[in-house]
C-alpha positions as a Markdown table, in Angstrom:
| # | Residue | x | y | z |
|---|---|---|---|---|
| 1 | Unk | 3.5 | -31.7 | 41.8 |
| 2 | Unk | 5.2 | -31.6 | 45.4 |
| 3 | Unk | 8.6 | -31.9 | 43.5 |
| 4 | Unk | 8.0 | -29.3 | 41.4 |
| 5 | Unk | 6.9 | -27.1 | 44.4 |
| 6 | Unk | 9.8 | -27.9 | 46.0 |
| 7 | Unk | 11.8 | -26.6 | 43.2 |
| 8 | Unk | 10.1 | -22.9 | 43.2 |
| 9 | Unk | 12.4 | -20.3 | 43.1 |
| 10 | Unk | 15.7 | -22.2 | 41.8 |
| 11 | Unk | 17.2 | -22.2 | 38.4 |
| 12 | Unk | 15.7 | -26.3 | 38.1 |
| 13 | Unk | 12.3 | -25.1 | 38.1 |
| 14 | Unk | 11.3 | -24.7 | 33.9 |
| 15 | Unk | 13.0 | -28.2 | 33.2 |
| 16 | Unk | 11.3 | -30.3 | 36.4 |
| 17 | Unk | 7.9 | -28.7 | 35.4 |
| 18 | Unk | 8.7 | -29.6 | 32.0 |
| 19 | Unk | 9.5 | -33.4 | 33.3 |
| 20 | Unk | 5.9 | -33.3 | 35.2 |
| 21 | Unk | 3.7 | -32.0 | 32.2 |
| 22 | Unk | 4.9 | -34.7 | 30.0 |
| 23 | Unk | 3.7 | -37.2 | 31.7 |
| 24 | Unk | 0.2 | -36.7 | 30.9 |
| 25 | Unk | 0.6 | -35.2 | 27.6 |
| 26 | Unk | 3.2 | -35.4 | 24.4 |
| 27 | Unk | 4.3 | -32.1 | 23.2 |
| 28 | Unk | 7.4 | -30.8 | 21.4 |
| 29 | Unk | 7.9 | -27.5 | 22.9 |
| 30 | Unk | 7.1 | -25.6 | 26.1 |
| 31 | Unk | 7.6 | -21.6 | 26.3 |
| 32 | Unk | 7.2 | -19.5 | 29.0 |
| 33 | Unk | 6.0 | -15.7 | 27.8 |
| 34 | Unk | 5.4 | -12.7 | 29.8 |
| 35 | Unk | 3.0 | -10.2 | 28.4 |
| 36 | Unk | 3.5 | -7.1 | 30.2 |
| 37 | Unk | 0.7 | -4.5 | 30.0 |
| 38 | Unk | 2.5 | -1.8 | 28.6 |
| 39 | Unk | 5.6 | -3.9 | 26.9 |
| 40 | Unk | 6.8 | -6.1 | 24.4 |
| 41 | Unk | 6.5 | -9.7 | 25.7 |
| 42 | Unk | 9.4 | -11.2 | 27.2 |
| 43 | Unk | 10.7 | -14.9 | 26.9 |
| 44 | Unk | 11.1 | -16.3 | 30.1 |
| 45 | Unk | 11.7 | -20.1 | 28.9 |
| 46 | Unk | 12.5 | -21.9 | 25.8 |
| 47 | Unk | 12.8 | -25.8 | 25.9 |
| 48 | Unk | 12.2 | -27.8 | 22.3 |
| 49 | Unk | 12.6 | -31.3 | 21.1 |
| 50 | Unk | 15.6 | -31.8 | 18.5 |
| 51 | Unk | 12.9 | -32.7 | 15.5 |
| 52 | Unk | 11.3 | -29.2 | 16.0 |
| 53 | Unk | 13.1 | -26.8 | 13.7 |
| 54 | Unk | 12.7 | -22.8 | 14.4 |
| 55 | Unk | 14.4 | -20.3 | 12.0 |
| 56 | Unk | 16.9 | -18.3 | 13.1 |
| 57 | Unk | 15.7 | -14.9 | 14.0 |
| 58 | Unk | 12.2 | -16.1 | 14.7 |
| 59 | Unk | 12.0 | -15.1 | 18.2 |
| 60 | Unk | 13.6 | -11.6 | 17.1 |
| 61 | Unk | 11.0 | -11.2 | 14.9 |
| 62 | Unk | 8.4 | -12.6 | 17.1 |
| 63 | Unk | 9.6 | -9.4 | 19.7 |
| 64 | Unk | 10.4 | -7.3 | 17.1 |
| 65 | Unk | 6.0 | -7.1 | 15.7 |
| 66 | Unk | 4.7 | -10.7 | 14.7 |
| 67 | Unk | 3.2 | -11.2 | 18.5 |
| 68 | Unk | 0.9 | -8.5 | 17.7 |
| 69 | Unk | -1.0 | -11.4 | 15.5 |
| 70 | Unk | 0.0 | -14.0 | 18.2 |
| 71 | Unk | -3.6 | -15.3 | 19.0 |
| 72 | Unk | -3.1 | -15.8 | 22.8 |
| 73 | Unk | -2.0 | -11.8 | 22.7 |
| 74 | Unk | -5.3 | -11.1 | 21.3 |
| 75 | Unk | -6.9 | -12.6 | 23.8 |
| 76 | Unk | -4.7 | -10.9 | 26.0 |
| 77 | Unk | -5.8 | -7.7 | 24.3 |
| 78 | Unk | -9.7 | -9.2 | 25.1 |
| 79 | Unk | -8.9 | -9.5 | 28.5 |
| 80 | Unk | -9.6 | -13.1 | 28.5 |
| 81 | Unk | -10.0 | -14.7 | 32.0 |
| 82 | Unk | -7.2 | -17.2 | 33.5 |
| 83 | Unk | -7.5 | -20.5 | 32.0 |
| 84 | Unk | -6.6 | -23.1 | 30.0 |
| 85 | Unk | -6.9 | -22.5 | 25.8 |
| 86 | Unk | -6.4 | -24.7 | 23.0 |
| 87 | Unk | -5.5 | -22.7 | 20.1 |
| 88 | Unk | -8.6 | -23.4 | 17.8 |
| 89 | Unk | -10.8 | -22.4 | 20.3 |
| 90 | Unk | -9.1 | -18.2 | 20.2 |
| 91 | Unk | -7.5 | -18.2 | 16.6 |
| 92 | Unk | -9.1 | -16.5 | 13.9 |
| 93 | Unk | -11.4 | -18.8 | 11.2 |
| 94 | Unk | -8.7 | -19.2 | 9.0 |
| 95 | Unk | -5.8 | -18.6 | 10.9 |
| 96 | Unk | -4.2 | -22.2 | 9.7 |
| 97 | Unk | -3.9 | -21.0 | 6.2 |
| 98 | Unk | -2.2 | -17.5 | 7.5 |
| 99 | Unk | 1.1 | -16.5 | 6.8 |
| 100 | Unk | 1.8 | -16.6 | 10.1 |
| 101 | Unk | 0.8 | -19.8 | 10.7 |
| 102 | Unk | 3.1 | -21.1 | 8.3 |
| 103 | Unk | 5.5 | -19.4 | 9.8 |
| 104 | Unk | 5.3 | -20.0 | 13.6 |
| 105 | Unk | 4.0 | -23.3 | 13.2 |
| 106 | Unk | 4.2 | -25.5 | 10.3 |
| 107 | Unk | 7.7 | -24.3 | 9.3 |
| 108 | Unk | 8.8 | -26.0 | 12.5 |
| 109 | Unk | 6.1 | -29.2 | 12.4 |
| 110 | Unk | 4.2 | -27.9 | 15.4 |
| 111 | Unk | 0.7 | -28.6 | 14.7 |
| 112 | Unk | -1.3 | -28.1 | 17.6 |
| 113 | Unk | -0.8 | -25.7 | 20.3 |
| 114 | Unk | -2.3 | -25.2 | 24.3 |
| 115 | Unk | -1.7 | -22.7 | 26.7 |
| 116 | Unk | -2.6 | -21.4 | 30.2 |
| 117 | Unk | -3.1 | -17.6 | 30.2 |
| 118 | Unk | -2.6 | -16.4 | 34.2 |
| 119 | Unk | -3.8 | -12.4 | 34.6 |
| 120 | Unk | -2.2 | -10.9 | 36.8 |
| 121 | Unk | -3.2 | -7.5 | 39.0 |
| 122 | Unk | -0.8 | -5.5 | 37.0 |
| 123 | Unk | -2.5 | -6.1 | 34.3 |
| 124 | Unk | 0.0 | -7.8 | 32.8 |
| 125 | Unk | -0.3 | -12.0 | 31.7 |
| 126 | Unk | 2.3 | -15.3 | 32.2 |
| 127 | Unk | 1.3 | -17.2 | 28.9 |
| 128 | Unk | 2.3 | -21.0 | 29.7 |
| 129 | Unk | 2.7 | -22.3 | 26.1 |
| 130 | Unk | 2.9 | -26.3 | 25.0 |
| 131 | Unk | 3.3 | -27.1 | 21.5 |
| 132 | Unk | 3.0 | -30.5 | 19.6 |
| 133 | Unk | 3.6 | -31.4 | 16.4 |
| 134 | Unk | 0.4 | -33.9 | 16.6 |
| 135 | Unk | -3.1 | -33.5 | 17.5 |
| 136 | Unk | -3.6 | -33.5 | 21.5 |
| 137 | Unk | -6.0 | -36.1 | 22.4 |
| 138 | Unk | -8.9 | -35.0 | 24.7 |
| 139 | Unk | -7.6 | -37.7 | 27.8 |
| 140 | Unk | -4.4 | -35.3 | 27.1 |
| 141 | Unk | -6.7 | -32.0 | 26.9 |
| 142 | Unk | -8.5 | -32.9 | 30.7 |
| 143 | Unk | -5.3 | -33.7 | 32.0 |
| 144 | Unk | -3.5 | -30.5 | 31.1 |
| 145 | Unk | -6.4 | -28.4 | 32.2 |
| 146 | Unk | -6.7 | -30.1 | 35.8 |
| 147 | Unk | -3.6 | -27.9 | 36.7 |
| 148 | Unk | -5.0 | -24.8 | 35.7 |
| 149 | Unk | -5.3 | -23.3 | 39.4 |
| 150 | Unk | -2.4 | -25.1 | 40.8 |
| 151 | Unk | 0.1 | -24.1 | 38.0 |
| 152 | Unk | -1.5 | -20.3 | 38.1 |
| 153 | Unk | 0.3 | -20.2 | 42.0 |
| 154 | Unk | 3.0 | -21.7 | 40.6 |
| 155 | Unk | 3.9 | -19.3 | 37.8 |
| 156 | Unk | 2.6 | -16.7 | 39.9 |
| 157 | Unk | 5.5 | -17.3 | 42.4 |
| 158 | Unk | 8.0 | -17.9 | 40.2 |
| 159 | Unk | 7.9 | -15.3 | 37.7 |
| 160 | Unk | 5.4 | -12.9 | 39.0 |
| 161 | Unk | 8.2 | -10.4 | 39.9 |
| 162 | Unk | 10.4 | -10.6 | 36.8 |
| 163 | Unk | 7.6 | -9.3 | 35.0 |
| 164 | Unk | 6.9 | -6.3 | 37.4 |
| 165 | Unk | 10.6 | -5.3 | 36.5 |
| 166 | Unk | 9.7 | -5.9 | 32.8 |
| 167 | Unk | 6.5 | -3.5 | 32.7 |
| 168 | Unk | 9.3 | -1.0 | 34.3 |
| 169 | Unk | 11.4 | -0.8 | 31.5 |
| 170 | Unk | 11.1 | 2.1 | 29.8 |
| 171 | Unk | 12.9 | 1.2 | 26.6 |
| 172 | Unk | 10.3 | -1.5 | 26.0 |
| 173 | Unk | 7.7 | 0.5 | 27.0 |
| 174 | Unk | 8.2 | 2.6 | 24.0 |
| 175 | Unk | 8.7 | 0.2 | 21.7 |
| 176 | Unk | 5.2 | -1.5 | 22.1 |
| 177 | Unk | 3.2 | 1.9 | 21.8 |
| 178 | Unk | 5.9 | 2.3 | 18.7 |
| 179 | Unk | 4.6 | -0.9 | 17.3 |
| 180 | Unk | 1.4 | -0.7 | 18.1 |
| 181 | Unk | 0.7 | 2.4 | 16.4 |
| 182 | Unk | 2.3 | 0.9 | 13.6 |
| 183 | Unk | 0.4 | -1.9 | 13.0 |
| 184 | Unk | -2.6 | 0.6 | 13.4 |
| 185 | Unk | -1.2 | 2.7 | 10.5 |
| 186 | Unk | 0.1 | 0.3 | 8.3 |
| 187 | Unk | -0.8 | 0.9 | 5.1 |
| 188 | Unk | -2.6 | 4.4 | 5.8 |
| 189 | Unk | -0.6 | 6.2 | 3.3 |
| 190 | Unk | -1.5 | 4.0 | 0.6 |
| 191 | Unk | -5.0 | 2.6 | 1.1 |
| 192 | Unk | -8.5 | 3.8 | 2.1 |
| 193 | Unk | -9.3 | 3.2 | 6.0 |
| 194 | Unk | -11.5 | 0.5 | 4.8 |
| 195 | Unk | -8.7 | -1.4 | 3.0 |
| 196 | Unk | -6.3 | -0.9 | 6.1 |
| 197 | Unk | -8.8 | -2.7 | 8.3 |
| 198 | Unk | -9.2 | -5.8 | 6.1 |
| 199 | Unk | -5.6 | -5.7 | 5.6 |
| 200 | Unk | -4.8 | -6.2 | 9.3 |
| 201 | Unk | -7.7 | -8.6 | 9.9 |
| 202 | Unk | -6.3 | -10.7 | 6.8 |
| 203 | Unk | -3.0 | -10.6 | 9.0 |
| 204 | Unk | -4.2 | -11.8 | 11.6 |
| 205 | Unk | -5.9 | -15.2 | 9.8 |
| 206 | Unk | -9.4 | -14.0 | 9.5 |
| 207 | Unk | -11.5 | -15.4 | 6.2 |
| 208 | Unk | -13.9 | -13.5 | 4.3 |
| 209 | Unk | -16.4 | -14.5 | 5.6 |
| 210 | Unk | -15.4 | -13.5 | 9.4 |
| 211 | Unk | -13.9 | -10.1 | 7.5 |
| 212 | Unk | -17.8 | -9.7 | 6.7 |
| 213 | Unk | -19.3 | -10.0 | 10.1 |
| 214 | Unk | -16.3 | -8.0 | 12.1 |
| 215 | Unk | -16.6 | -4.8 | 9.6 |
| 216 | Unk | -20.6 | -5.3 | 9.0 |
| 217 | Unk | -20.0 | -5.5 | 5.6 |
| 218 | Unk | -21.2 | -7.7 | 2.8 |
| 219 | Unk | -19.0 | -10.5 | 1.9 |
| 220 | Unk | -18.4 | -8.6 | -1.9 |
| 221 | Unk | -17.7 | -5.5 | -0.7 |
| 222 | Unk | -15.2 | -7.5 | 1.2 |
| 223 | Unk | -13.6 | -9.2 | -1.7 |
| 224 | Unk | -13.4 | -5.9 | -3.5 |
| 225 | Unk | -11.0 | -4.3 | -1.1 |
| 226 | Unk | -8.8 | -7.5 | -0.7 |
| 227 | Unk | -8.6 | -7.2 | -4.7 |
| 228 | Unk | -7.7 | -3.7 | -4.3 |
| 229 | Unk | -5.4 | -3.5 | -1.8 |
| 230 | Unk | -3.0 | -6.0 | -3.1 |
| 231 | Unk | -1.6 | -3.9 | -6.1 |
| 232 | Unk | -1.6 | -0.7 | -4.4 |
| 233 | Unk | 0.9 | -2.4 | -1.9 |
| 234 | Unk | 2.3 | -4.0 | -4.9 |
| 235 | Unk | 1.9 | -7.3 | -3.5 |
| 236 | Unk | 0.0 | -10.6 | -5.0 |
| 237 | Unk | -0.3 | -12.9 | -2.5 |
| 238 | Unk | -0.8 | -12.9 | 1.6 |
| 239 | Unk | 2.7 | -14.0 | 2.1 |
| 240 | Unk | 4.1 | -11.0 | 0.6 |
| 241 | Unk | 1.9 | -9.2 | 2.7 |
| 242 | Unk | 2.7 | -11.0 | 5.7 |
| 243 | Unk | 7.0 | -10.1 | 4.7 |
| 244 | Unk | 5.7 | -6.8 | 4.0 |
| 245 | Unk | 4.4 | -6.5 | 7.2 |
| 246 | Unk | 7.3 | -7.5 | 8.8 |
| 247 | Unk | 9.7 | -5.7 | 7.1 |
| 248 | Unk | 8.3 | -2.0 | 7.6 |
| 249 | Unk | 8.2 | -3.1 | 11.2 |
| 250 | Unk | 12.1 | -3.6 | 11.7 |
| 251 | Unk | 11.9 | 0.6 | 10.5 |
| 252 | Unk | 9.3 | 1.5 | 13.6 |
| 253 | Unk | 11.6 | 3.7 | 15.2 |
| 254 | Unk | 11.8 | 6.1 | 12.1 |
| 255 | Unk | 7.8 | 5.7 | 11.5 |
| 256 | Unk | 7.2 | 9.0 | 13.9 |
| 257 | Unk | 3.4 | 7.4 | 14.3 |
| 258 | Unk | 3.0 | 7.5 | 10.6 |
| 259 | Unk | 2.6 | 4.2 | 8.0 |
| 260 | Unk | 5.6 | 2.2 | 8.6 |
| 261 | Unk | 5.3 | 1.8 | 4.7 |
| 262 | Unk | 6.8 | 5.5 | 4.2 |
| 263 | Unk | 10.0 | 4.9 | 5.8 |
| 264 | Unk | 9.9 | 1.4 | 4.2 |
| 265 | Unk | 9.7 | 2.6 | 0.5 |
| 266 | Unk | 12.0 | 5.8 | 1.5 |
| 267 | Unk | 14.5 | 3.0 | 2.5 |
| 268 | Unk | 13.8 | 1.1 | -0.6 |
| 269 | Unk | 14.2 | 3.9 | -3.0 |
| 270 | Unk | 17.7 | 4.7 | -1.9 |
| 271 | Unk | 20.3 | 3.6 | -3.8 |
């Protein structure tokens, strides 16, 4: 801990903190994430093991719209307190078999994820992530969350500025509320409201049954829309809707706060 204090504020600092942490737990990637309050997140630091394998052009499409179903953003979006999170304590009920999931995570072997969420008075959050691609053990767990108020000072010092500059940028700015009013509307010109909402909740790796509870609706009713709103998107699977998703995103900027889908299918139709 003193050596990685002594290293505040120099370009050594992400790597010896790295070289601390693993001493008292095996993990396969760190990443550092600032979640402005008004912005797109920004990746402050990367570092992964060879055996972990990431897609090219996942962290664009992580920035580009898939962080809104990150599950330590929605608990950003909950204003959960700082602490220390395992990830099947926030995710959704059956986030493991989302799309998303298998993208993120098992496409790459992670398995299990942790991560210290710091609020800061801006409003804005330093996410501390550490993936593994085995299950942390609960010796590993303690350990890890002993350093909850002492790495919050930390990352507060070290990155607590760079995000302030972040939340400035207007450019970014714009493209969150663009996003975010997407993912609101998608689907809106093709569905009922109903069959939006359990289209985003199936997004974001909620089961039927949670569905059910969320909307106050009976777990039929449920299954209806989900049977509905698949050919209307002209979709069969939650994959396709996951790509589908994903797809109208990267047209945001010509959505003018309407379903993404529009511009999607205009795009499509051309020839």
């Amino acid at each position: 801990m003193a050596d990685v204090t002594g290293h505040l504020n120099t370009d050594e600092f992400e790597h010896v903190l790295l070289q601390m942490l693993v001493n008292y737990a095996s993990f396969d990637n760190m990443t550092v994430v600032g979640f402005p309050s008004n912005a797109r997140p920004h990746l402050i630091y990367g570092e992964t093991k060879k055996d972990v394998y990431f897609q090219d052009g996942d962290l664009a499409r992580y920035v580009d719209g898939a962080y809104l179903l990150d599950p330590f953003y929605l608990a950003i979006q909950e204003n959960k307190p700082t602490d220390f999170y395992c990830l099947k304590d926030i995710a959704s009920d059956n986030f493991y078999e989302s799309a998303y999931f298998r993208q993120y995570y098992q496409f790459s072997n992670l398995k299990d994820e942790v991560g210290y969420l710091f609020a800061l008075k801006s409003g804005a959050y330093l996410h501390l992530s550490l993936a593994s691609t085995i299950d942390y053990q609960p010796e590993e767990l303690a350990a890890l969350k002993s350093f909850t108020p002492w790495l919050e000072v930390m990352l507060h010092k070290q990155w607590s500025n760079l995000l302030d500059q972040e939340q400035g940028r207007s450019e970014e700015v714009t493209m969150h509320n663009q996003l975010s009013v997407a993912f609101k509307n998608f689907g809106r010109s093709l569905l009922t409201d109903r069959e939006c909402e359990v289209a985003r909740l199936i997004l974001q790796g909620h089961s039927t049954k949670s569905m059910a509870v969320k909307l106050k609706l009976s777990i039929e009713t449920i299954k209806v829309h989900r049977r509905n709103l698949y050919p209307k998107l002209d979709i069969s699977s939650q994959p396709e809707l996951f790509s589908l998703f994903l797809e109208s995103l990267a047209l945001v900027a010509t959505a003018e706060e309407k379903d993404p889908l529009i511009a999607y299918h205009s795009k499509s139709s051309k020839p």
